[in-house]
N, C-alpha and C positions, 0 to 999 in steps of 0.2 A: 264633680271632678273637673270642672271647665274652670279654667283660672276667669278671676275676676276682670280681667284689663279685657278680656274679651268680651264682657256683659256689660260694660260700662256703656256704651255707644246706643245698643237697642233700648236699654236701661233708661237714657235720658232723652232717647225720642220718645217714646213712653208715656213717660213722666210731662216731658214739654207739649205732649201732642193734648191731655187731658190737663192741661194748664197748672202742675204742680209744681211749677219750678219758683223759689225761694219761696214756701212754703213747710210748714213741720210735717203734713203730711207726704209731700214731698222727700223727706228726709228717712223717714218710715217706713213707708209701703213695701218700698224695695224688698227691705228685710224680715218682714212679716212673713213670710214667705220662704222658708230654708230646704234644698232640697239635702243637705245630711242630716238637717233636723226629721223628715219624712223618713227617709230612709233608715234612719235610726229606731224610730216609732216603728215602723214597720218592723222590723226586725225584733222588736221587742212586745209587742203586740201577737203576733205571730206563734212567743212562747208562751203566752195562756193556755191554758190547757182545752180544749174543747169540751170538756165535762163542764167546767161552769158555765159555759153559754148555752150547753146543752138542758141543761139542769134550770137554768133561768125560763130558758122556752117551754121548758113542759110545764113549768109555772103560771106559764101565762102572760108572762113577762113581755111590754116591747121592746125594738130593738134599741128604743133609745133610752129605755130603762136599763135594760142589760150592759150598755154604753157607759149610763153614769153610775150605775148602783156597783155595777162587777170589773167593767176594764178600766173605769177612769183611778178606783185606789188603785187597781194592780198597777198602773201605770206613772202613779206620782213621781217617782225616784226618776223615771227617764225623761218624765215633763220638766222636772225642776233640773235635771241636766242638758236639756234642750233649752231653758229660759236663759238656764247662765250660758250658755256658747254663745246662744243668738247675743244676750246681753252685748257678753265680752268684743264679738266682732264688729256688732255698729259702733261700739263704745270707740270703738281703736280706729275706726273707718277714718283717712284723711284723704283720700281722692273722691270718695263719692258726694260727700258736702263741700270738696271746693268745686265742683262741676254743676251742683243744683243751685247753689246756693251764691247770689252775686253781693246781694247786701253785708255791710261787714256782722249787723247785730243777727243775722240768721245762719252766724257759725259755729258750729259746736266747741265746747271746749279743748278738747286735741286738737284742731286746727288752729285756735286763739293762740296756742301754747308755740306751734308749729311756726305760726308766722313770727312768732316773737323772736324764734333763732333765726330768721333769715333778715331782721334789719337793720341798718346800715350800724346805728349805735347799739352796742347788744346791751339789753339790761340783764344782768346774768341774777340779779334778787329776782326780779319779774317772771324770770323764768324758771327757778327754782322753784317759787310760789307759783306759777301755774300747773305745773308739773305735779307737785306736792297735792295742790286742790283736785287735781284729775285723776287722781290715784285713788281719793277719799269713797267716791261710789262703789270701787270694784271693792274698797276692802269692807264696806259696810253691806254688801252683796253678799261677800262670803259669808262675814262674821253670822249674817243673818240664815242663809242658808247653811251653813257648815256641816248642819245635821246630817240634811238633803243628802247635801257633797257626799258623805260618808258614807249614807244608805245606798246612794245610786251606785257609787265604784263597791261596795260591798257584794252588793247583787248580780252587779257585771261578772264579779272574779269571780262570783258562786261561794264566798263565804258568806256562813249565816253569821248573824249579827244580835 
């Protein structure tokens, strides 16, 4: 719940102090990392039922069997809705790669597009097409998970499917 303009600063001491800056890892790390993605997980983790982790251990089961074998399917649908958020937010991110990032070729595409409306002569085809190309991942994202999409808000509203 901490807006971002506030994380930016500790963010790129961080990043500058362990020598990531204009690097992809760099650009990454940051985000790897989500606290509504945890917080999501947690909450959805949480409504497992305790009979099948119970039922595992009397199996004999470890705990990182019972991890992958029982909570990681019950959990697919809030994974694959945590991959697309986290996705969607770096994807969109235009201040945190113009502050790591000083080289022009180590700019993400949203920025590329970004700087395009701010120069003096505007090419408005250039920026139509950059626009248009930056669009392309998120709709090959859904197209591909669409499923996903559908099961995850299914399960949330508590209809069966």
């Amino acid at each position: 719940m901490i807006p971002f303009a506030t994380l930016v600063i500790p963010m790129y001491l961080f990043i500058s102090s362990i020598r990531l800056v204009n690097t992809y890892l760099g650009l990454i790390l940051p985000f790897c990392v989500n606290p509504f993605g945890m917080f999501l997980m947690r909450q959805f983790i949480s409504d497992i039922p305790d009979d099948y982790l119970e039922a595992a251990r009397l199996d004999g089961a470890s705990e990182f069997w019972i991890y992958r074998r029982v909570v990681l399917p019950l959990t697919k649908a809030a994974l694959g809705g945590v991959a697309i958020y986290n996705f969607l937010t770096t994807w969109n991110q235009l201040w945190w790669p113009l502050m790591v990032t000083s080289q022009p070729n180590m700019r993400t595409l949203p920025l590329g597009v970004a700087a395009l409306a701010f120069q003096h002569a505007k090419r408005y085809d250039l920026l139509v097409t950059g626009a248009s190309v930056s669009v392309i991942p998120v709709i090959v994202l859904f197209v591909a998970a669409q499923k996903q999409i559908v099961k995850g808000l299914s399960i949330s509203s508590g209809l069966k499917m």
